[in-house]
C-alpha positions as a LaTeX table, in Angstrom:
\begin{tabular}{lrrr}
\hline
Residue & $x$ (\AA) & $y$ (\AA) & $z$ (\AA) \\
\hline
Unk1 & 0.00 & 0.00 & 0.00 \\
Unk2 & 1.35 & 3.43 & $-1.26$ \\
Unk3 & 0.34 & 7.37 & $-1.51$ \\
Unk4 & $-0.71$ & 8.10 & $-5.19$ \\
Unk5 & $-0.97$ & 11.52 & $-6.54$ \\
Unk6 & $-3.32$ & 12.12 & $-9.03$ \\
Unk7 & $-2.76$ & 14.65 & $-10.56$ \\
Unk8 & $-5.32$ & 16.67 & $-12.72$ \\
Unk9 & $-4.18$ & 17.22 & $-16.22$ \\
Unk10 & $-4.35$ & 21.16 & $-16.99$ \\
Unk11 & $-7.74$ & 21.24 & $-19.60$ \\
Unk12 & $-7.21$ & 22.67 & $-22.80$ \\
Unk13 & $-9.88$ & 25.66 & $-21.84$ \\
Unk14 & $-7.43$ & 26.66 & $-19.33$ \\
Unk15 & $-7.82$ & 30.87 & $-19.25$ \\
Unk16 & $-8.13$ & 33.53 & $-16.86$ \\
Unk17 & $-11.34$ & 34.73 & $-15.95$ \\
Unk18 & $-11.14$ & 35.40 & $-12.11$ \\
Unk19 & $-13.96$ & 33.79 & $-11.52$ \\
Unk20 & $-13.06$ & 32.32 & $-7.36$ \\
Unk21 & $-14.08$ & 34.92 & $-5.02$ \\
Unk22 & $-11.15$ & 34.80 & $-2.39$ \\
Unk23 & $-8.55$ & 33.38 & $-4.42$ \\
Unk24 & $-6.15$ & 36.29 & $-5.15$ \\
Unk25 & $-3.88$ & 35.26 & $-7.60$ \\
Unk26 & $-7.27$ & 34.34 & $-9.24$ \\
Unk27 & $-8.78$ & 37.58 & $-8.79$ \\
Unk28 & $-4.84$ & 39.50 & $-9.92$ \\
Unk29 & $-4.97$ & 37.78 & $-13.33$ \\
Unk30 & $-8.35$ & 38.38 & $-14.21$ \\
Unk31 & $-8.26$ & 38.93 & $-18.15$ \\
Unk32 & $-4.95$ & 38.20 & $-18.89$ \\
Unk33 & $-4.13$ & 35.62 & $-21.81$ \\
Unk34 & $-3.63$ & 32.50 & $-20.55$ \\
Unk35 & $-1.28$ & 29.56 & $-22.47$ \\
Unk36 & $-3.20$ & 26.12 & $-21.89$ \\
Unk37 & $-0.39$ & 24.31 & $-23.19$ \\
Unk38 & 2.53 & 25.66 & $-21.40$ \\
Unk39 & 0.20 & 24.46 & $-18.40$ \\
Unk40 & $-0.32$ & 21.51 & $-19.34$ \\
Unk41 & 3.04 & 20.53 & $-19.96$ \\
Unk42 & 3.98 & 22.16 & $-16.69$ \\
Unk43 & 1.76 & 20.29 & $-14.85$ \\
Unk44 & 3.21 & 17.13 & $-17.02$ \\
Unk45 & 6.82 & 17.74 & $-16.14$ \\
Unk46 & 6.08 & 18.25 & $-12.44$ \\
Unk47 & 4.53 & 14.57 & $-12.94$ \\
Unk48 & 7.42 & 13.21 & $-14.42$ \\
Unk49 & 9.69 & 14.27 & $-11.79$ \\
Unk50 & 6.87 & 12.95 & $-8.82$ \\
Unk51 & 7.23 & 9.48 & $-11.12$ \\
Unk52 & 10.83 & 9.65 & $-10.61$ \\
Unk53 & 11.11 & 10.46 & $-7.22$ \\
Unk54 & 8.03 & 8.25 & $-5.84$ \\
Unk55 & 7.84 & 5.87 & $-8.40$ \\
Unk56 & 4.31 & 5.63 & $-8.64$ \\
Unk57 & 2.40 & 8.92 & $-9.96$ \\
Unk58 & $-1.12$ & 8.86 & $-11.22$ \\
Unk59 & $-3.71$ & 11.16 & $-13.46$ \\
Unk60 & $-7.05$ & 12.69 & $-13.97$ \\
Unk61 & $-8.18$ & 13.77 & $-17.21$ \\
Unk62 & $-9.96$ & 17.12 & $-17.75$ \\
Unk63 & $-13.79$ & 17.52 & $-18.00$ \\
Unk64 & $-15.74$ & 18.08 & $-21.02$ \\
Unk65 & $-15.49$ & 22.02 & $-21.62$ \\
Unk66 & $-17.45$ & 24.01 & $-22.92$ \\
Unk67 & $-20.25$ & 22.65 & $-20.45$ \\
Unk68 & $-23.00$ & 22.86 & $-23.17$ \\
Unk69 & $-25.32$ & 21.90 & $-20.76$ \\
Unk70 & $-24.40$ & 24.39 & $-18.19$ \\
Unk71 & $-24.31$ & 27.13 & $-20.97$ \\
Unk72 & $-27.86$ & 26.55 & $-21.66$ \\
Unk73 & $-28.63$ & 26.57 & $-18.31$ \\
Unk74 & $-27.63$ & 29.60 & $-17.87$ \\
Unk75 & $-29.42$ & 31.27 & $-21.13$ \\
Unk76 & $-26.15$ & 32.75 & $-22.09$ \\
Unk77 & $-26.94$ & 34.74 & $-25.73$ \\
Unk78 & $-23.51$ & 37.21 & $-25.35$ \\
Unk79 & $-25.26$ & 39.69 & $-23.27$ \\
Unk80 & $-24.09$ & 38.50 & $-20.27$ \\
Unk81 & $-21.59$ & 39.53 & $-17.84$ \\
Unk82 & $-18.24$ & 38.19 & $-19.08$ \\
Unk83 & $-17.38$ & 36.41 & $-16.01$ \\
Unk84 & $-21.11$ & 34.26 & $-16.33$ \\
Unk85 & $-19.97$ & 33.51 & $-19.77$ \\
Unk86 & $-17.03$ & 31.47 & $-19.11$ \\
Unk87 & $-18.23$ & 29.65 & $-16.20$ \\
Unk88 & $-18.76$ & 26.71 & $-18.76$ \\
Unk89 & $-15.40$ & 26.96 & $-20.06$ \\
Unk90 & $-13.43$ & 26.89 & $-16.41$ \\
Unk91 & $-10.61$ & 24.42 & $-16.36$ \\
Unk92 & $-10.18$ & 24.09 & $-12.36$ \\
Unk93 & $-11.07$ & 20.36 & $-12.42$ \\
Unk94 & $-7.36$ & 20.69 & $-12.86$ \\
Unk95 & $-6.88$ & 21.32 & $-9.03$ \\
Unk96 & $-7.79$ & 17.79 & $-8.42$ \\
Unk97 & $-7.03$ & 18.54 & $-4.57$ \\
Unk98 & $-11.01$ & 19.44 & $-4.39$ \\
Unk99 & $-11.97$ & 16.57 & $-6.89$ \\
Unk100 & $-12.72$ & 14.52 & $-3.76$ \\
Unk101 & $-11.84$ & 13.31 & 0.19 \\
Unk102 & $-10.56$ & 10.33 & 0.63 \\
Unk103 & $-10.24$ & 7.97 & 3.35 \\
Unk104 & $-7.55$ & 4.81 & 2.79 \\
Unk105 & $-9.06$ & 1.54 & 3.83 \\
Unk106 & $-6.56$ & 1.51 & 6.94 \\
Unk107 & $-8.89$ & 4.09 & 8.61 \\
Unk108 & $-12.57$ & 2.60 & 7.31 \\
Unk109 & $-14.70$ & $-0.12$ & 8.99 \\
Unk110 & $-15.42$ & $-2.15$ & 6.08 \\
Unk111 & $-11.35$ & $-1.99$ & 5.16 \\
Unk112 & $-12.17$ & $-0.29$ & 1.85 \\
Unk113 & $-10.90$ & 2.99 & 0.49 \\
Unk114 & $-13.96$ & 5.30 & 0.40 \\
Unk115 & $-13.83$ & 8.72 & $-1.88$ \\
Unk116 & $-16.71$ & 11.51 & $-2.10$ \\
Unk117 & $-16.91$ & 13.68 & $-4.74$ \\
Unk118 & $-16.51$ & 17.32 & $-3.18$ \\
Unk119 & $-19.73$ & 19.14 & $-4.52$ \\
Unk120 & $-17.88$ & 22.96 & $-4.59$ \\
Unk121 & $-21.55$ & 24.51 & $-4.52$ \\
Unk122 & $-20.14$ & 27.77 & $-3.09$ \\
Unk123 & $-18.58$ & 28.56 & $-6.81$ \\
Unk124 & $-20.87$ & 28.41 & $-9.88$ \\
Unk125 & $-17.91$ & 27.49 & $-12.37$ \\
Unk126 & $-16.97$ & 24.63 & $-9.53$ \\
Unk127 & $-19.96$ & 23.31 & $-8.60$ \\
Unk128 & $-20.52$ & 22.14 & $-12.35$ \\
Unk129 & $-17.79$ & 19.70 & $-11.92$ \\
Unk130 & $-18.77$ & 17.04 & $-9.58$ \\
Unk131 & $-21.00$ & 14.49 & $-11.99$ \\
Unk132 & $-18.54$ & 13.98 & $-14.41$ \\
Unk133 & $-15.77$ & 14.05 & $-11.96$ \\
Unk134 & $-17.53$ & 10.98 & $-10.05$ \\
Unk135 & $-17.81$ & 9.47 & $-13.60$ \\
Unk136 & $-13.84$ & 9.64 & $-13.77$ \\
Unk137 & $-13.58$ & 7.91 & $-10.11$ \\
Unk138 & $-16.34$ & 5.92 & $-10.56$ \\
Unk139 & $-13.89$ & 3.94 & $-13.97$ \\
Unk140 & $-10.11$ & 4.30 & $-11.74$ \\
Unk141 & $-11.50$ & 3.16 & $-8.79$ \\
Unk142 & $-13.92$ & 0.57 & $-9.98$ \\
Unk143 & $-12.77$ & $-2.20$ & $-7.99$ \\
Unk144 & $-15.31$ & $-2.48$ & $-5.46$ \\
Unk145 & $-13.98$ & $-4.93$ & $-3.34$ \\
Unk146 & $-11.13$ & $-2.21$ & $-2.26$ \\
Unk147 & $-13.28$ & 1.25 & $-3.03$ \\
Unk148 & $-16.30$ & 2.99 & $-2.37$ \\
Unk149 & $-17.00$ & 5.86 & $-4.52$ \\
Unk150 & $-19.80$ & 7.97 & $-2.86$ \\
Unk151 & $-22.33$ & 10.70 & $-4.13$ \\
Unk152 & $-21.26$ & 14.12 & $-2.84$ \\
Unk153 & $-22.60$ & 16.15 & 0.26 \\
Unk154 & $-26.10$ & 17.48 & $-0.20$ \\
Unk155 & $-25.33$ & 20.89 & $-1.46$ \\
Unk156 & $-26.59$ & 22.55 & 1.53 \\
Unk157 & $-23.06$ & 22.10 & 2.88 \\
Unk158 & $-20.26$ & 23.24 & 1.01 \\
Unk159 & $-17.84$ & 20.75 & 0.06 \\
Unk160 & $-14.51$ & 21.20 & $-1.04$ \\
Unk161 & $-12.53$ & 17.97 & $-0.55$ \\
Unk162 & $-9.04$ & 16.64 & 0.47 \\
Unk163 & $-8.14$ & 20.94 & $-0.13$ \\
Unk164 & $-9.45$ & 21.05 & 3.71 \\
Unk165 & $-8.58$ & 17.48 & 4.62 \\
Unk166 & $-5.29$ & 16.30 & 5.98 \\
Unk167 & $-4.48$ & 12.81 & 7.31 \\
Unk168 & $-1.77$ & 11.68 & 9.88 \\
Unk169 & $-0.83$ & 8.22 & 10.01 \\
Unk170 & 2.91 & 6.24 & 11.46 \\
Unk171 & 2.70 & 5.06 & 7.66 \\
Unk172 & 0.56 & 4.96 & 4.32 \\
Unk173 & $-0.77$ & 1.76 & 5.26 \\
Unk174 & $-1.16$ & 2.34 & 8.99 \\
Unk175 & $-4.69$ & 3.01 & 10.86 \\
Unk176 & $-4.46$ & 7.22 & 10.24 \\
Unk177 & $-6.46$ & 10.00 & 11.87 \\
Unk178 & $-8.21$ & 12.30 & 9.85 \\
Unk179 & $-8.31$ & 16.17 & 10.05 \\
Unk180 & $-10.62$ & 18.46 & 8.54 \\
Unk181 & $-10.84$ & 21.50 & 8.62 \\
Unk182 & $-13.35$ & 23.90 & 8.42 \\
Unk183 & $-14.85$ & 27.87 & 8.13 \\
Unk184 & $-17.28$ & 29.74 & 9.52 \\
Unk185 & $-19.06$ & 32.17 & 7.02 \\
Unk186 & $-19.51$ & 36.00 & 7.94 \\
Unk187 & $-16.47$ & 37.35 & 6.34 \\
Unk188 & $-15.29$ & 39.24 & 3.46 \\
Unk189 & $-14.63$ & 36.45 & 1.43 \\
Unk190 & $-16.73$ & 33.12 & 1.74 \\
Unk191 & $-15.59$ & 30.12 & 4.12 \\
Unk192 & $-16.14$ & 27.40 & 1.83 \\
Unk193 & $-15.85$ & 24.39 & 3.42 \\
Unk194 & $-18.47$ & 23.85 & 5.93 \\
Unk195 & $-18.57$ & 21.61 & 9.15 \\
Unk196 & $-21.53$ & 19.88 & 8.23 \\
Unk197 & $-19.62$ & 18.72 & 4.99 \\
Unk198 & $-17.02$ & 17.11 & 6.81 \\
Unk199 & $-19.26$ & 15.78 & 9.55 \\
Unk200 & $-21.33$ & 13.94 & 6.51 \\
Unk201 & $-18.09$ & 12.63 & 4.90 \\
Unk202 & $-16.40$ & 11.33 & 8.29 \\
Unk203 & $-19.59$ & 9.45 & 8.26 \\
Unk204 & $-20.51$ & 8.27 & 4.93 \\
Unk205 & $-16.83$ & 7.09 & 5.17 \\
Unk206 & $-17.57$ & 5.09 & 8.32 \\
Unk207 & $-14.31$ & 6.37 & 10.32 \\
Unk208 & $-13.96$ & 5.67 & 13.81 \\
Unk209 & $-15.46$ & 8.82 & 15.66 \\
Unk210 & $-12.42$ & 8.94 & 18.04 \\
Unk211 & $-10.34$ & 9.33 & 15.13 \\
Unk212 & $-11.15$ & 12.04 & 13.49 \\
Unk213 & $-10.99$ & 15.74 & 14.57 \\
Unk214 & $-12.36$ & 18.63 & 13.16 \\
Unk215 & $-10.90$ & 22.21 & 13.26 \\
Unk216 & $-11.59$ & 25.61 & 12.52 \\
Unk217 & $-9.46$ & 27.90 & 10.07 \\
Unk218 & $-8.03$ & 31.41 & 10.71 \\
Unk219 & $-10.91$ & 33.40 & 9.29 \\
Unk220 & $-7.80$ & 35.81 & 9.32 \\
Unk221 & $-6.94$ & 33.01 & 7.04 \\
Unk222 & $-9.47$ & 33.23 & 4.79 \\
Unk223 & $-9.45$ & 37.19 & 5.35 \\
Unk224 & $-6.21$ & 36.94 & 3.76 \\
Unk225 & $-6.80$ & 34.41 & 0.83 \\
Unk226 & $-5.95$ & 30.77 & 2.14 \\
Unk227 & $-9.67$ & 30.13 & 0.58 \\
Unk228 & $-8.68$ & 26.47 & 1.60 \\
Unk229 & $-6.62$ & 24.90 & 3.94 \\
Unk230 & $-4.16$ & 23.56 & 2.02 \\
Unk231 & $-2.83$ & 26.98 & 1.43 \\
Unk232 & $-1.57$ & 27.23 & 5.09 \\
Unk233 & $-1.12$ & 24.05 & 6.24 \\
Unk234 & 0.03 & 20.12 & 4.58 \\
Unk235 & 0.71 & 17.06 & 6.51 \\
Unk236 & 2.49 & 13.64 & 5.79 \\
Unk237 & 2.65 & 10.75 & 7.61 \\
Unk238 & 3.57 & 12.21 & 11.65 \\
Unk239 & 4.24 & 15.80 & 9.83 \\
Unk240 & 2.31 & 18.92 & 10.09 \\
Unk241 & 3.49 & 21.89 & 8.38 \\
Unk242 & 1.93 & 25.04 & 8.92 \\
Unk243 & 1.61 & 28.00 & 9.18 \\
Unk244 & 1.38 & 29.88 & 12.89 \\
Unk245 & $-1.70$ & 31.54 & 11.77 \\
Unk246 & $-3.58$ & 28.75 & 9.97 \\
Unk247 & $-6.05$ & 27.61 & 12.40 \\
Unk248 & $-8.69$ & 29.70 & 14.48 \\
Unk249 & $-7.21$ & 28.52 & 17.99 \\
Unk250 & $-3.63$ & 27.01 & 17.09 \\
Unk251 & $-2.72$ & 25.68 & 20.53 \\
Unk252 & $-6.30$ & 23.91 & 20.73 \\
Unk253 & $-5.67$ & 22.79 & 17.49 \\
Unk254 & $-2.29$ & 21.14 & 18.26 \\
Unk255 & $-3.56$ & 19.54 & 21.56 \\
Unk256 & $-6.71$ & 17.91 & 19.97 \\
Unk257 & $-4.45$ & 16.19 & 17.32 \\
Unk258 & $-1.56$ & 15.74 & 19.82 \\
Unk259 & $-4.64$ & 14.00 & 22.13 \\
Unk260 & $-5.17$ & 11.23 & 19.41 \\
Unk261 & $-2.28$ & 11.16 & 17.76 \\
Unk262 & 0.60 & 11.47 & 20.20 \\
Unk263 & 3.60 & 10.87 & 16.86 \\
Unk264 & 2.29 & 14.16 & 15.79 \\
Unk265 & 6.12 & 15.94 & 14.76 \\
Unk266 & 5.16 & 19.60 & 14.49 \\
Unk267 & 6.77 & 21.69 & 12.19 \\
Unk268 & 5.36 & 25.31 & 12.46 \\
Unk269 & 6.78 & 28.44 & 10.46 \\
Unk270 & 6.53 & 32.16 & 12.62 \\
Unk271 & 4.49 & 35.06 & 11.36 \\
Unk272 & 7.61 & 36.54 & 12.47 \\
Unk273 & 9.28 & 34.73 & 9.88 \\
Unk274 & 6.89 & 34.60 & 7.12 \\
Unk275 & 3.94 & 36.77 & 7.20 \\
Unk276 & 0.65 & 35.09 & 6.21 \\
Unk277 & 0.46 & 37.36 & 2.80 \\
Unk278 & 3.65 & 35.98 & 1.81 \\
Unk279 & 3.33 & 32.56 & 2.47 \\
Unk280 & $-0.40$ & 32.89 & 0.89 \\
Unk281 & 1.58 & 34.75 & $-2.15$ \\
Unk282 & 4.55 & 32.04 & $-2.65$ \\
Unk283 & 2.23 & 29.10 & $-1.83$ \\
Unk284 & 4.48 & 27.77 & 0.66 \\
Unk285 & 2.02 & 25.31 & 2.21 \\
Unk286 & 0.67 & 24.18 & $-0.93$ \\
Unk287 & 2.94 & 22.22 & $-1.59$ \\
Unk288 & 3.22 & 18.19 & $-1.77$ \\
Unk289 & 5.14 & 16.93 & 1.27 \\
Unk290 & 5.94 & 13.31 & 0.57 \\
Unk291 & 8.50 & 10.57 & 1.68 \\
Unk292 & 11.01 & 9.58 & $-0.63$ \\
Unk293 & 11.86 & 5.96 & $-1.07$ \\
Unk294 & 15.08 & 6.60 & 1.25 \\
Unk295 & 12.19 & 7.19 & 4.08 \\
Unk296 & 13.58 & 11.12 & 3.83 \\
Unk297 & 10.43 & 13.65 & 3.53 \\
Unk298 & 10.52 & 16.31 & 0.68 \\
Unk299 & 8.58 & 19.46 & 0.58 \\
Unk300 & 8.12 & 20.08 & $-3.21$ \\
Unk301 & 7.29 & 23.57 & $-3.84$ \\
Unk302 & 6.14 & 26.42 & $-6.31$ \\
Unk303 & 9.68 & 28.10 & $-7.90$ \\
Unk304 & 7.56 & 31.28 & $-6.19$ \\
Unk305 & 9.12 & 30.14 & $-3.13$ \\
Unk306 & 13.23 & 30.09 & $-4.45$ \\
Unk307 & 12.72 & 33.78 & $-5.38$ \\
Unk308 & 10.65 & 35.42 & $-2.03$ \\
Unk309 & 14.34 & 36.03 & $-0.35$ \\
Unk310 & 12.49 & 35.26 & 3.40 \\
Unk311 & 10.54 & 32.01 & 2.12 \\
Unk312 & 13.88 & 30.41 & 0.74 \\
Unk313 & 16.17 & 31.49 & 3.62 \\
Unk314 & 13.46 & 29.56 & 5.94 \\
Unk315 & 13.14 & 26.72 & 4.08 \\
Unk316 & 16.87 & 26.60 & 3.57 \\
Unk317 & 17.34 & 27.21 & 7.89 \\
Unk318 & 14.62 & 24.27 & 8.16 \\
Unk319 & 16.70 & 21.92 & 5.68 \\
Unk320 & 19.91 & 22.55 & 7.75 \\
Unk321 & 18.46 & 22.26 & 10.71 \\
Unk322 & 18.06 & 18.23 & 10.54 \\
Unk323 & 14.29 & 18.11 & 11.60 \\
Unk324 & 11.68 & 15.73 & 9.43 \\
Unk325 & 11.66 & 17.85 & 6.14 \\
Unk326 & 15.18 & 16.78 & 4.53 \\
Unk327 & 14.81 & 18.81 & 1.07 \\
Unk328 & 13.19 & 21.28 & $-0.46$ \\
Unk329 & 12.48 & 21.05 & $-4.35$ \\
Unk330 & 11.06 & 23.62 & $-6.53$ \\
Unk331 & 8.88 & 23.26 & $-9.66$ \\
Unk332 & 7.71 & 25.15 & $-12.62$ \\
Unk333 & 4.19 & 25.35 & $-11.99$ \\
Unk334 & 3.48 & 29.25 & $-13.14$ \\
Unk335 & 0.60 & 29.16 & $-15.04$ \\
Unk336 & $-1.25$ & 26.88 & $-12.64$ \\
Unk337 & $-0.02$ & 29.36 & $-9.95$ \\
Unk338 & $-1.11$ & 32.24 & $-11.62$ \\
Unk339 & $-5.00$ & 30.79 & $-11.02$ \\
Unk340 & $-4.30$ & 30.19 & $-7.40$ \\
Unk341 & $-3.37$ & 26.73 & $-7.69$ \\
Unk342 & 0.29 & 25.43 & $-6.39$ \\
Unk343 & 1.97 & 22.02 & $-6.46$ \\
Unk344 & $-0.77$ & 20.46 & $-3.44$ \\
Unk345 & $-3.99$ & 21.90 & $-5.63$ \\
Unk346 & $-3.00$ & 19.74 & $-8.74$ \\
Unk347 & $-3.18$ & 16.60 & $-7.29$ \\
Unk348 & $-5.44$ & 13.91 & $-4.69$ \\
Unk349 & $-3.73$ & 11.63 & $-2.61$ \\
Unk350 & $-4.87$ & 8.43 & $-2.68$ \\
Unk351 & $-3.26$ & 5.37 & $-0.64$ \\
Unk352 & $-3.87$ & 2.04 & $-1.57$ \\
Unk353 & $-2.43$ & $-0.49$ & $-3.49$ \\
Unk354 & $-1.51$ & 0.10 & $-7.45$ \\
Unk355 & $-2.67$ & $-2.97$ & $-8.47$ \\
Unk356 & $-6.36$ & $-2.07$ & $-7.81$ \\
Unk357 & $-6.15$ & 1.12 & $-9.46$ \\
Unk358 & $-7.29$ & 0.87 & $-13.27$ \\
Unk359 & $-4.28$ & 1.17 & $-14.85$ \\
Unk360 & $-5.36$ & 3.36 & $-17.81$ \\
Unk361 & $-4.97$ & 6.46 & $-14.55$ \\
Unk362 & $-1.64$ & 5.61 & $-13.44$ \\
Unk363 & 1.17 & 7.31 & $-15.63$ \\
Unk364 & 4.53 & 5.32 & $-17.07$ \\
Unk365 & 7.41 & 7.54 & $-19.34$ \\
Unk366 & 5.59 & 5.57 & $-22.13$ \\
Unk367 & 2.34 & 7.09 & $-21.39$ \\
Unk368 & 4.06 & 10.12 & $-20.92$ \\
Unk369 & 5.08 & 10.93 & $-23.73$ \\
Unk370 & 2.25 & 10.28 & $-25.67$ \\
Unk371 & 0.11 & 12.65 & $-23.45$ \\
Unk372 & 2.78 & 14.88 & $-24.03$ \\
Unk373 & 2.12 & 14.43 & $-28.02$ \\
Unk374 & $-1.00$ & 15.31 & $-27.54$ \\
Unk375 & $-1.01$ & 18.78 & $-25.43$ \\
Unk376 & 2.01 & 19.53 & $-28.22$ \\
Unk377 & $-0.16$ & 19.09 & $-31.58$ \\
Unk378 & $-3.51$ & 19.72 & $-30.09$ \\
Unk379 & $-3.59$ & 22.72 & $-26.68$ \\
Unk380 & $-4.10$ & 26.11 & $-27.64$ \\
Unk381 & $-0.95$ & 27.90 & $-27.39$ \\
Unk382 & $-3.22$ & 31.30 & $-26.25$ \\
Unk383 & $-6.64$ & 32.03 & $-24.70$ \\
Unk384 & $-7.37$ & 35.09 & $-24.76$ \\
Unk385 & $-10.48$ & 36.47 & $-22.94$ \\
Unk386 & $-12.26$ & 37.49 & $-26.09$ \\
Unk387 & $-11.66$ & 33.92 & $-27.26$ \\
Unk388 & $-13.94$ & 32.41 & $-24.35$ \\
Unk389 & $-17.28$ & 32.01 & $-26.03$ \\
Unk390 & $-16.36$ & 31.79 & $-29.68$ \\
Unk391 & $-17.50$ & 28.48 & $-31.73$ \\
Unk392 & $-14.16$ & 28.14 & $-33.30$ \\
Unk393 & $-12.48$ & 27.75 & $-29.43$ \\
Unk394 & $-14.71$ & 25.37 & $-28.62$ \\
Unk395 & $-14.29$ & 23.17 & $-31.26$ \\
Unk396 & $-10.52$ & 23.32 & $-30.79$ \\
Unk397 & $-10.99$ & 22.75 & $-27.39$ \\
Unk398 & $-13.27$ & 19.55 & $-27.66$ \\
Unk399 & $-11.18$ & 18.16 & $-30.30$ \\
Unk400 & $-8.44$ & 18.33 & $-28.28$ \\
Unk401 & $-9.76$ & 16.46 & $-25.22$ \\
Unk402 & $-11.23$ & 13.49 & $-27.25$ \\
Unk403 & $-7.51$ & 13.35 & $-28.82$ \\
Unk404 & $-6.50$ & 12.71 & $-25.48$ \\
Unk405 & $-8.87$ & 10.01 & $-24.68$ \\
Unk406 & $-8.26$ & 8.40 & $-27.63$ \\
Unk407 & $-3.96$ & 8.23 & $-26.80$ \\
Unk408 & $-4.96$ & 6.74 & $-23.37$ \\
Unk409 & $-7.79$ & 4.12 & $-24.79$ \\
Unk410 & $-9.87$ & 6.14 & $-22.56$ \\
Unk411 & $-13.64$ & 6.13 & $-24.61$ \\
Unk412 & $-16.15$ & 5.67 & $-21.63$ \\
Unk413 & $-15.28$ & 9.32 & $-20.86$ \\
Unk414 & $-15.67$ & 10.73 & $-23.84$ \\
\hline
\end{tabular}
């Protein structure tokens, strides 16, 4: 039994439209051109190297885009405020860190990996994705015997998935305890992930009670643009690595997990040392933090964080200074960052055993390369937001999704 990272494959729609309320590099990039196929092959490389390192590395495809049906919906005739029209064309199934929370079979009662698709109802060009995301989970994890795939949440309760979920375990394939974390509304920017949610999935899930703890975020947090957990705090195994200001009552915090989970190796970064805006504007947090086959733990992070002179001097003092992080690698990940999405957004962990997985999801050099091919010969090169709308896009963009489907032997999805 191993940690998996599927990661989402950037969508050929990929542009900026600024359409997440709270997400500021979102908001910051609002109308610039966007290059779907540097991202993709961004997001591609940063696979590759995960492959190398781990050597197991896995993949979700993007969703059908334009959402015709949502587009109807939505009685769009060109009138419409720009930002309404290209909710059908958004590409953030790509931050497969909200595709879903999932529990590993270590932690369930009936000893099977269980996975609920996050519904995302607080975001109109979000909440869109869940059906044919459960599709997608519904064919990789079709072995029943090891996986449950569930509906989502009602959407009463927003959902946002393993973004605000972290899991702390003496191994992959040890009995874990499961964190989730959660905001309260009322502020300037909306707190979507809501208790209820996470109540519902600890449940559905059928996780021991006594195992699972739920916390509140910083609203100053959210205040300040960590619109999910995972941009202020990311655990691994005994690891947590946050952020001083990342939950509402940090010492609470720490004792409740500490009270369950006595392991728990703490590894918190100052405001004094990093201020919450500039960890929030390097990503620092959302990154992957994973154990290398030598058993060392690597934090692999946005290049944002190599060029903020006080992020890399920290992570460089925390390197040196022998605790459970042993290296600190950057990636290329600048168009994906751009949209508010870092290294931790692009991909869903997922422990269990390979050989359960459908295979078709997990990626090889072979495989590779020929999704490589495709993003090469058939990704725009340039959205720009005058594009989003126009029939000739759309075509380009559909045509290039089924080409992908077709390189992977992929059809049910098409």
């Amino acid at each position: 039994m191993v940690e998996i990272n599927f990661d989402g494959i950037v969508g050929p729609s990929h542009n900026y439209a600024g359409l997440s309320l709270g997400n500021i590099a979102s908001a910051s990039h609002k109308g610039d051109p966007s290059y779907p196929r540097a991202a993709a092959l961004q997001g591609l490389a940063k696979m590759r190297g995960n492959l190398a390192r781990l050597g197991v590395q896995g993949f979700l495809l993007p969703l059908p885009r334009p959402n015709g049906a949502l587009a109807d919906r939505l009685a769009l005739d060109g009138s419409e405020d720009p930002a309404l029209r290209a909710a059908p064309w958004s590409a953030s199934s790509m931050w497969t860190a909200n595709a879903a929370t999932v529990s590993p079979s270590p932690d369930t009662a009936d000893g099977r990996c269980h996975l609920t698709p996050a519904n995302l109802v607080t975001m109109l060009h979000r909440a869109q994705e869940w059906p044919d995301t459960k599709r997608q989970l519904d064919l990789a994890f079709a072995d029943t015997a090891h996986f449950a795939v569930h509906d989502p949440v009602p959407p009463t309760f927003g959902d946002e998935g393993a973004a605000n979920h972290m899991r702390l375990c003496e191994g992959h394939g040890s009995p874990g305890v499961e964190v989730f974390v959660y905001g309260r509304p009322g502020g300037r920017f909306p707190a979507r992930q809501h208790e209820q949610a996470s109540r519902l999935v600890a449940r559905a899930h059928s996780l021991d009670p006594a195992r699972c703890i739920f916390i509140e975020q910083n609203p100053e947090a959210i205040e300040a643009g960590a619109f999910h957990n995972d941009v202020v705090a990311v655990a691994n195994e005994r690891v947590l690595f946050t952020h001083e200001a990342a939950f509402a009552d940090r010492e609470r915090a720490y004792e409740s997990i500490r009270s369950v989970f006595p392991a728990l190796e703490l590894v918190e970064v100052p405001a004094s040392e990093i201020s919450l805006l500039e960890a929030i504007r390097t990503y620092l947090f959302n990154a992957q933090l994973v154990t290398l086959p030598s058993g060392t733990m690597a934090l692999i992070v946005p290049e944002e964080c190599r060029e903020s002179p006080a992020v890399w001097s920290w992570c460089e003092s925390m390197v040196a200074s022998n605790g459970p992080i042993g290296e600190v690698i950057p990636v290329d990940v600048r168009q994906s960052m751009a949209n508010g999405g870092g290294p931790a957004c692009l991909r869903l962990r997922v422990a269990c055993d390979p050989s359960t997985v459908d295979p078709r999801f997990l990626l090889d050099e072979a495989k590779a390369d020929r999704i490589e091919r495709v993003i090469a010969e058939t990704w725009p090169e340039q959205i720009d937001p005058a594009d989003i709308g126009g029939n000739s896009l759309a075509k380009d963009v559909a045509a290039a999704r089924h080409a992908l489907l077709a390189a992977l032997d992929i059809s049910e999805l098409a």
